[in-house]
C-alpha positions as CSV (number, residue, x, y, z in Angstrom):
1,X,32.5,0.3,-46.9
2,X,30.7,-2.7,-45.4
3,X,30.4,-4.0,-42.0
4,X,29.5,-7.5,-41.2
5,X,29.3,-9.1,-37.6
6,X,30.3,-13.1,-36.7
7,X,31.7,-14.8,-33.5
8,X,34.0,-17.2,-32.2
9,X,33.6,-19.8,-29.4
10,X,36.6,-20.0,-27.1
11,X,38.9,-22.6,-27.0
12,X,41.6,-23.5,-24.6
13,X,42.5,-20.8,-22.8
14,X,46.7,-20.5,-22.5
15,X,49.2,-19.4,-20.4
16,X,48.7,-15.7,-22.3
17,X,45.1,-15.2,-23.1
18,X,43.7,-13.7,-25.8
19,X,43.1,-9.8,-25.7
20,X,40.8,-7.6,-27.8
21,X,43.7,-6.6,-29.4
22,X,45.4,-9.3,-30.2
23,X,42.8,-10.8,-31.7
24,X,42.4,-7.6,-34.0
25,X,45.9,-8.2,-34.9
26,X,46.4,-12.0,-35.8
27,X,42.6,-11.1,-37.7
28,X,44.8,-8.5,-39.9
29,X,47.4,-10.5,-40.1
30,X,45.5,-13.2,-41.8
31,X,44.0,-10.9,-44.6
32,X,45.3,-11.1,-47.7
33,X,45.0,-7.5,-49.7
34,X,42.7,-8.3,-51.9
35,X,40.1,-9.5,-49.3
36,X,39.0,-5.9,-48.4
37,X,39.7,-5.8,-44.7
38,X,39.9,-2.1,-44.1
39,X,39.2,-2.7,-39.9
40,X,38.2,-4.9,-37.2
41,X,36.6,-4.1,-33.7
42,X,36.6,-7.2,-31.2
43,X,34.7,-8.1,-27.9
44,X,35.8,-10.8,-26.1
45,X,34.1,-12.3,-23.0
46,X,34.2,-15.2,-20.8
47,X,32.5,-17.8,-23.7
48,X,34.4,-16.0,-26.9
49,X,34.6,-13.0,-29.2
50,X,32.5,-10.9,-31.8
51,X,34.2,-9.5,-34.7
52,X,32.6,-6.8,-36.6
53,X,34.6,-6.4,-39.7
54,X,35.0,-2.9,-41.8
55,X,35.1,-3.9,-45.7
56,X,36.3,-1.6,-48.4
57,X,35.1,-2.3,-52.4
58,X,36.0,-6.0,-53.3
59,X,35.3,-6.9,-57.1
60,X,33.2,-9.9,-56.4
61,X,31.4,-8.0,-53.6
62,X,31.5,-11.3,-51.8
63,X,31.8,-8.9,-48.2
64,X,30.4,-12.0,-46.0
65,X,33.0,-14.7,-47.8
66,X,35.6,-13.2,-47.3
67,X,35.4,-12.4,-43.4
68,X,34.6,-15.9,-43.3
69,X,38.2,-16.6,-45.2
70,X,39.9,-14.5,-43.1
71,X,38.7,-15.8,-40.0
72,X,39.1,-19.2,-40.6
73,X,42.7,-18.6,-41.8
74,X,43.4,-16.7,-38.7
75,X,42.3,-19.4,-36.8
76,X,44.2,-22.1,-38.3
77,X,47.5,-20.1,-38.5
78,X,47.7,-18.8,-35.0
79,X,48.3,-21.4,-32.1
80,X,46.9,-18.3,-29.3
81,X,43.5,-19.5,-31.0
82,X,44.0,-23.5,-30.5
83,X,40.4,-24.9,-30.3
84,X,39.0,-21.5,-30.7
85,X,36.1,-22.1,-33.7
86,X,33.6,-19.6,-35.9
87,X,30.4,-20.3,-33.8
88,X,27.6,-17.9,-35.9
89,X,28.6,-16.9,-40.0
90,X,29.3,-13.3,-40.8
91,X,25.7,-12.2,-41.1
92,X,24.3,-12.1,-45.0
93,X,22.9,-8.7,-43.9
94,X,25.5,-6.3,-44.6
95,X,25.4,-2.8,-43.4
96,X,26.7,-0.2,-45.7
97,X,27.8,2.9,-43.8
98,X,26.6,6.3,-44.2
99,X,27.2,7.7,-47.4
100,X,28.0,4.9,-49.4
């Protein structure tokens, strides 16, 4: 498993704002099974979110790709995230956790 790291810049904020855990969600919900997702962890604060994403074996080990597929999916498919945008890339250095 791999973990890489981008954020988002806030859009408009709605009548129901975003939560940690929404977020999370509509991120999942995005992901198509062959992208690797195996977990997300959000932060969100006043100016946006960072998503640290949790990335099982993929075949074309493309770990940074496809978080940047997923998230940009997510943000065209949900209107909670209207205006929201990816402000820094998933990071090229990926962390492999312990004992992989």
């Amino acid at each position: 498993m791999y973990i890489t790291v981008g954020r988002l810049v806030r859009g408009v904020v709605g009548p129901n704002p975003v939560t940690p855990d929404k977020l999370a969600e509509l991120i999942r919900q995005a992901a198509e099974p062959d992208e690797g997702l195996e977990h997300v962890y959000v932060e969100i604060d006043p100016l946006g979110a960072d998503l640290v994403f949790f990335l099982g074996p993929m075949e074309s080990g493309e770990f940074d790709s496809a978080a940047r597929r997923i998230t940009r999916r997510c943000l065209r498919q949900s209107p909670d995230l209207r205006g929201w945008r990816l402000a820094a890339e998933f990071s090229d250095d990926r962390l492999p956790l312990l004992g992989e």
